[in-house]
C-alpha positions in Angstrom: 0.0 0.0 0.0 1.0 3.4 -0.6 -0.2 6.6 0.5 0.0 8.8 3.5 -0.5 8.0 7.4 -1.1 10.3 10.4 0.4 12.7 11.3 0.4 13.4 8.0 -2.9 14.8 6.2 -4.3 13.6 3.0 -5.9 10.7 2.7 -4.2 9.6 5.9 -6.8 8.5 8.1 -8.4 6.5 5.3 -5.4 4.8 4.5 -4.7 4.0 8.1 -8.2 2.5 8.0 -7.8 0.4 5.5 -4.7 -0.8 6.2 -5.5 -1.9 9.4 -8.8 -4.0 8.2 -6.7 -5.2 5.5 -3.9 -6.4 8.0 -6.4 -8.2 10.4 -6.6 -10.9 7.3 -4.5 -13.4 8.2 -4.1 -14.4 4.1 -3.2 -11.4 3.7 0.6 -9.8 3.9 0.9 -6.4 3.9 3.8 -3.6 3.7 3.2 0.2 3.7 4.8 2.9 2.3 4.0 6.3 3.9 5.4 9.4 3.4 7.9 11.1 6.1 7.6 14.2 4.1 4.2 14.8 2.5 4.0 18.6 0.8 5.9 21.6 1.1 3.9 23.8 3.7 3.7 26.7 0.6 1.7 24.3 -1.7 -0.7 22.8 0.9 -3.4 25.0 0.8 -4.7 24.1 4.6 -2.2 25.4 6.4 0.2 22.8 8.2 0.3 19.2 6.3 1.0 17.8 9.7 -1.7 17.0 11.8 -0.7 18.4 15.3 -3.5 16.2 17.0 -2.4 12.6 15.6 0.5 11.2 16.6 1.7 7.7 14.2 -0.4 4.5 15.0 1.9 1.5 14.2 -0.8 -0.8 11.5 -0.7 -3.8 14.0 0.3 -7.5 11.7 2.0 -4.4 8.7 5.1 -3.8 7.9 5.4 0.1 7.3 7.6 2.0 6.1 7.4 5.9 6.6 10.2 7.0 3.8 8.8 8.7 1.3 10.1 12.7 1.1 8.0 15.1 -1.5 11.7 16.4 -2.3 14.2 13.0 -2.8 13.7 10.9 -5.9 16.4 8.6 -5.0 14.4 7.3 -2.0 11.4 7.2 -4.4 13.4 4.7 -6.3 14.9 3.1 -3.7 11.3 2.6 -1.9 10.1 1.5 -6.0 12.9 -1.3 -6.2 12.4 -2.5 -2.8 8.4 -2.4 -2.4 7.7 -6.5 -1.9 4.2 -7.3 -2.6 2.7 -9.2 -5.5 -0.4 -6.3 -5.9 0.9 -2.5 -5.5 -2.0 -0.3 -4.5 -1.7 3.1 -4.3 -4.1 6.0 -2.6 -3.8 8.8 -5.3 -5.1 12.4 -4.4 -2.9 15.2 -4.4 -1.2 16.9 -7.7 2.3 17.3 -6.4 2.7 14.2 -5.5 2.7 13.0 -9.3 6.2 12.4 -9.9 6.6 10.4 -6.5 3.6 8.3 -7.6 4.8 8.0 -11.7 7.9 7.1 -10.0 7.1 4.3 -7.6 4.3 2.8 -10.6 6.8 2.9 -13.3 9.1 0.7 -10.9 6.2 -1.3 -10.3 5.0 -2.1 -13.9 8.8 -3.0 -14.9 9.2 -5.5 -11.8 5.3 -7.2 -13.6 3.9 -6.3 -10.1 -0.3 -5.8 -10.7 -0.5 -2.2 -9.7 -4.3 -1.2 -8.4 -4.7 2.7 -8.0 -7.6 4.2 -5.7 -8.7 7.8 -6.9 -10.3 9.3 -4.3 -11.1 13.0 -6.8 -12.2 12.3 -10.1 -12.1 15.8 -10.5 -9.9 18.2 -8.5 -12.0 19.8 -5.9 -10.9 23.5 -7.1 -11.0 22.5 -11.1 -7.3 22.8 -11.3 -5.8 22.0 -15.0 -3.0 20.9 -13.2 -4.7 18.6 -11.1 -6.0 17.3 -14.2 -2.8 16.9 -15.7 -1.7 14.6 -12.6 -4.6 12.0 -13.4 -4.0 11.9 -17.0 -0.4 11.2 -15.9 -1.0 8.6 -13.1 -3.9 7.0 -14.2 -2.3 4.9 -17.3 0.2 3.0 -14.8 -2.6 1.5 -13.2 -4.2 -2.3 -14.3 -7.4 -1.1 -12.3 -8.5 2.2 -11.1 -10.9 1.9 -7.5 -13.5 5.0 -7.3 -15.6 5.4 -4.0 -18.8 6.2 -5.6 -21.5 5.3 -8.5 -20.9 8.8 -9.7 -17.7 8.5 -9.8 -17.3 4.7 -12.4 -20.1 7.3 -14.4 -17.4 9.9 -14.8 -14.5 8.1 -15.7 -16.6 6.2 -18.4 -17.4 9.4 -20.0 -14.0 9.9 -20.1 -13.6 6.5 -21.9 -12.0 4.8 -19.3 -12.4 1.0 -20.3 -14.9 0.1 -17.7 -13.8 -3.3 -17.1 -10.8 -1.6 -15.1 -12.8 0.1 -13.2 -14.3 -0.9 -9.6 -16.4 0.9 -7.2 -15.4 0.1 -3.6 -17.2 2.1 -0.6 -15.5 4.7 1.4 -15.2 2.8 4.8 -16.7 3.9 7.9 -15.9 3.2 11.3 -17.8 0.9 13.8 -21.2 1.9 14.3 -21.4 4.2 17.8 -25.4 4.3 18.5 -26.5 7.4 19.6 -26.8 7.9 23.3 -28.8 10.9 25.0 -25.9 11.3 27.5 -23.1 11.4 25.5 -24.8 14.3 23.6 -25.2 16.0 27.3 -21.8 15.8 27.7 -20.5 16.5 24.5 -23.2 20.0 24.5 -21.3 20.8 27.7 -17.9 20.7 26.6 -18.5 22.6 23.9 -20.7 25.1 25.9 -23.3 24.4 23.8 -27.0 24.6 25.2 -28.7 21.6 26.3 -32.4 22.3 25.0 -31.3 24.2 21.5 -31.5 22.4 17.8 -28.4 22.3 16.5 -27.2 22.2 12.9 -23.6 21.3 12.0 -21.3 22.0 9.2 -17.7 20.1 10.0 -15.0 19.8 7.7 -12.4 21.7 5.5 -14.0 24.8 4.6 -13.4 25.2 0.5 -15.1 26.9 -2.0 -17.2 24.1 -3.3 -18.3 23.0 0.0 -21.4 25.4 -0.1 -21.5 27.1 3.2 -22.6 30.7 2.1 -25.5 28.8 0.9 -26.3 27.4 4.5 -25.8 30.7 5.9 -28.5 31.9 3.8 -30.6 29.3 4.3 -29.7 29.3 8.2 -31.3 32.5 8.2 -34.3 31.2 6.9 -34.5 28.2 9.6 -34.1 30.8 12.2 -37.6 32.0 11.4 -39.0 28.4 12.0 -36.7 27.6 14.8 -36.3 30.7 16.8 -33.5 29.3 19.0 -31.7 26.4 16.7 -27.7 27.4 16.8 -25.3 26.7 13.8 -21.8 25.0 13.9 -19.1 25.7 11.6 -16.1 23.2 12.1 -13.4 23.4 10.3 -9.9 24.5 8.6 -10.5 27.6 6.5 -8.8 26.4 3.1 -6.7 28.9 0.9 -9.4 30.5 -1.8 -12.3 29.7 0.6 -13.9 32.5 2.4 -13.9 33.3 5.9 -17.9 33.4 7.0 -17.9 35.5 10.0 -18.5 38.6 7.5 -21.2 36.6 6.3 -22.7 35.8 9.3 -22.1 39.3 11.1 -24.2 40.4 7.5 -27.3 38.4 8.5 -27.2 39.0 11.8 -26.0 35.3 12.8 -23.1 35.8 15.1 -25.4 35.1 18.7 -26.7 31.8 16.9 -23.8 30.6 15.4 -20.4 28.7 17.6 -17.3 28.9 14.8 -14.1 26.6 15.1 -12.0 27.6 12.1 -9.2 25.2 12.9 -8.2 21.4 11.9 -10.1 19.7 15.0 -8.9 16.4 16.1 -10.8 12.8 15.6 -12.1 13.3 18.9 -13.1 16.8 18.6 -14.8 15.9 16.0 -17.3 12.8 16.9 -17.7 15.2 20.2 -19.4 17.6 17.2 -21.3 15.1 15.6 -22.9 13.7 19.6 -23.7 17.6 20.2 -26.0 18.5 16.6 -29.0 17.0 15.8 -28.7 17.4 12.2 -25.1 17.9 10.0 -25.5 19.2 6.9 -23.5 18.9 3.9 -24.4 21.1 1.4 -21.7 21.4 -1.6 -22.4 22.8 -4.8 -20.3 19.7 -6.6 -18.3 16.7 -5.6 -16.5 14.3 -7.7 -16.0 11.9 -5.1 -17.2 11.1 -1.5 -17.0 12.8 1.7 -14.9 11.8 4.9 -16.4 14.0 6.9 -19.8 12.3 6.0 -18.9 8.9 6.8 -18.3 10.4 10.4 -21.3 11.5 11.0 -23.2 8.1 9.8 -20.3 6.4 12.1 -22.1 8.3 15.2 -25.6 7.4 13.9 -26.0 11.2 12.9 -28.9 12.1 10.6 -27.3 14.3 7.5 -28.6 16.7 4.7 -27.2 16.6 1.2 -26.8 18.1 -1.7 -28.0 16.1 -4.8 -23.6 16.3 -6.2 -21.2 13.1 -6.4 -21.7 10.7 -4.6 -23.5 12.4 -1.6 -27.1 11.1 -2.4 -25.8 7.4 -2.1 -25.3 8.0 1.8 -28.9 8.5 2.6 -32.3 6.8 1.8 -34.6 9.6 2.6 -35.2 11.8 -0.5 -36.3 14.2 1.8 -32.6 14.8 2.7 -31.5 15.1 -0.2 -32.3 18.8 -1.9 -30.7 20.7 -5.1 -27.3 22.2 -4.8 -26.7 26.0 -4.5 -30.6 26.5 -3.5 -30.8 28.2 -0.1 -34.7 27.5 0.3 -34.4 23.9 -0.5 -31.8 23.8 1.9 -33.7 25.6 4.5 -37.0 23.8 4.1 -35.3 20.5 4.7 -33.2 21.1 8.1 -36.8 23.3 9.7 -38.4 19.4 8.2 -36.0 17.5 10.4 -35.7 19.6 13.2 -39.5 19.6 13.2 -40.1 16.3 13.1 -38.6 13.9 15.3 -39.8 10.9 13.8 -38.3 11.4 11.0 -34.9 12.6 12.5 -34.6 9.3 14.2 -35.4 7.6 11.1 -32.2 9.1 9.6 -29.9 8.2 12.4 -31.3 4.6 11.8 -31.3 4.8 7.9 -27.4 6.1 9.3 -26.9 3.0 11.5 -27.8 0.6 8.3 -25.6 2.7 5.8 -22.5 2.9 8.0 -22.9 -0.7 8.3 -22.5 -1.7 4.8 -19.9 0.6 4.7 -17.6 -1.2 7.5 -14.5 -1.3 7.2 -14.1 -5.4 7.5 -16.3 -4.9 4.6 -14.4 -2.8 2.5 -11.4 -4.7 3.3 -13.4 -8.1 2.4 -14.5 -6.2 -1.1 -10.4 -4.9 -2.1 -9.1 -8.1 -0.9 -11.4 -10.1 -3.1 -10.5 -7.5 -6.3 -7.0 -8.5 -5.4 -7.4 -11.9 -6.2 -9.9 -11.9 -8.7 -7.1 -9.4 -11.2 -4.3 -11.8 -9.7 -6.6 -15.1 -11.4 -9.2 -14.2 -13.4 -11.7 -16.6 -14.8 -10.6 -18.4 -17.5 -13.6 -16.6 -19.8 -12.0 -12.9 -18.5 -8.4 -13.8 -19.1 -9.1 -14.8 -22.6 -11.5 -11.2 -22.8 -8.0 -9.5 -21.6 -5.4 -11.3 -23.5 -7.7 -10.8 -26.9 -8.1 -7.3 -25.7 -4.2 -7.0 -25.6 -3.7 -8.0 -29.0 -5.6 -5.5 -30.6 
């Protein structure tokens, strides 16, 4: 596996996650390769790269290796040479990283290893051309691309990606935590948050595509329904993204609204997602799936979506589900599950059932199984691929 762990950012916590489901396989043997040295601090646009929070969690029955620097292509090469398994998969996210990633592939292909790339942004989140670029330049070392998302297989088949080398495996959540009246007490005082109040959470990276002006509008329009609801904004403000405490001192939402415009820790966080009773995710597009999201369903925590990637695939209710960019849609479905209860809890449940099928053992059981199915096809596939090779 390679890709970044905590304390690095990224996709470090998934790939922790993954790893460590992977690992508790006995069939299967795994050896990491992290990075010691993930971005320069000048091209990450959320401040530090380094989580300050996390410290490194050793992958218990791995073998990692944390020696990858952004800046030293002869330990790329060395790491390349001296990577030992059968099936090379790779977590692919970040444009600067393409030459460490073209680097360790290349190595790969030449030493007939099966090489299995996971691309977690279709799309670059900010529409960068060079972000672009990077895919076009990764993409082609891979046997078989892994997408998170429906949405996702879509768009990389309008972009004539040969569809048989392309897989969709979930985004893996953690282990179910049922929602428990006290822990939300406790988690509303520690955040001196009131007890009695509705409250409506936004948590994650704060970018431009992540829609939050549009909440703040439509915030102001659940205010008139739910005199003393309180919004949450949790999160690192990202380069290009604007800082909504203009916005909110505009509208008159500064009494109503607590704002955390830092990277919170794991902890932190789930001690957000106890305290709401609704989190809200309202981007105006996604090409690929949210972290932040899985989270929440983790803690059993009813969510609103926009209708954008593959944010619709984590809830049932069509009723949380509303346009993107649409203030009053928005609006009209938080005052709807504020309102009614019943159909709050039926989202935590609906959240329960999802985060369930999106375990982690599962998700593990699912890329182990795509290991060995592109390591021995069926005899019908192979001769599909070998009479695909000849023309």
């Amino acid at each position: 596996m390679i890709g970044s762990l905590p304390p690095q950012k990224g996709v470090s916590r998934y790939t922790h996650d993954l790893c460590a489901a992977l690992a508790a396989d006995p069939a299967i043997e795994l050896e990491v390769l992290a990075f010691k040295s993930l971005y320069p601090r000048w091209l990450y646009s959320g401040g530090d790269p380094v989580d300050v929070h996390a410290g490194f969690a050793p992958i218990a029955g791995a073998r990692t290796r944390v020696v990858l620097r952004w800046w030293n292509p002869l330990g790329w090469i060395l790491a390349g040479l001296t990577l030992r398994g059968d099936v090379v998969h790779a977590q692919w996210w970040s444009f600067p990283l393409a030459p460490v990633y073209v680097a360790l592939l290349a190595l790969a292909r030449l030493r007939s290893r099966l090489v299995l790339v996971t691309l977690h942004n279709v799309e670059p989140h900010e529409r960068g051309n060079l972000a672009r670029i990077a895919n076009r330049v990764v993409l082609p070392f891979a046997h078989h691309v892994i997408v998170h998302t429906q949405a996702n297989e879509s768009a990389l088949a309008a972009r004539g990606l040969d569809a048989t080398r392309v897989s969709v495996v979930a985004h893996g959540v953690g282990d179910h935590v049922p929602r428990d009246p006290g822990r939300r007490a406790a988690a509303r005082a520690a955040l001196r948050l009131p007890q009695e109040a509705p409250v409506v959470l936004f948590l994650g990276n704060i970018r431009p595509y992540k829609g939050l002006g549009v909440l703040l509008e439509a915030f102001l329009h659940v205010r008139r329904d739910h005199p003393h609801a309180r919004l949450a904004i949790v999160g690192q403000l990202w380069a290009g993204a604007t800082d909504p405490q203009p916005q909110l001192a505009a509208l008159g939402l500064e009494p109503c609204t607590s704002v955390v415009l830092e990277y919170v820790s794991r902890h932190a966080m789930q001690q957000w997602f106890d305290a709401c009773d609704v989190a809200v995710y309202p981007y105006t597009h996604l090409d690929a799936q949210s972290g932040a999201a899985g989270e929440a369903l983790q803690r059993g925590c009813p969510i609103i979506v926009s209708d954008v990637g593959g944010l619709p695939e984590l809830v049932r209710d069509t009723r949380a589900i509303v346009a993107p960019a649409s203030p009053d849609a928005l609006a009209e479905a938080i005052s709807r599950v504020l309102a009614d209860r019943s159909l709050a809890d039926k989202l935590s449940i609906e959240a329960r059932d999802t985060a369930a099928q999106m375990s982690w053992p599962t998700v593990a059981r699912t890329t182990a199984q795509l290991y060995e199915t592109l390591q021995h096809p069926p005899p019908r596939a192979a001769a599909r691929g070998a009479a695909g090779g000849r023309r």
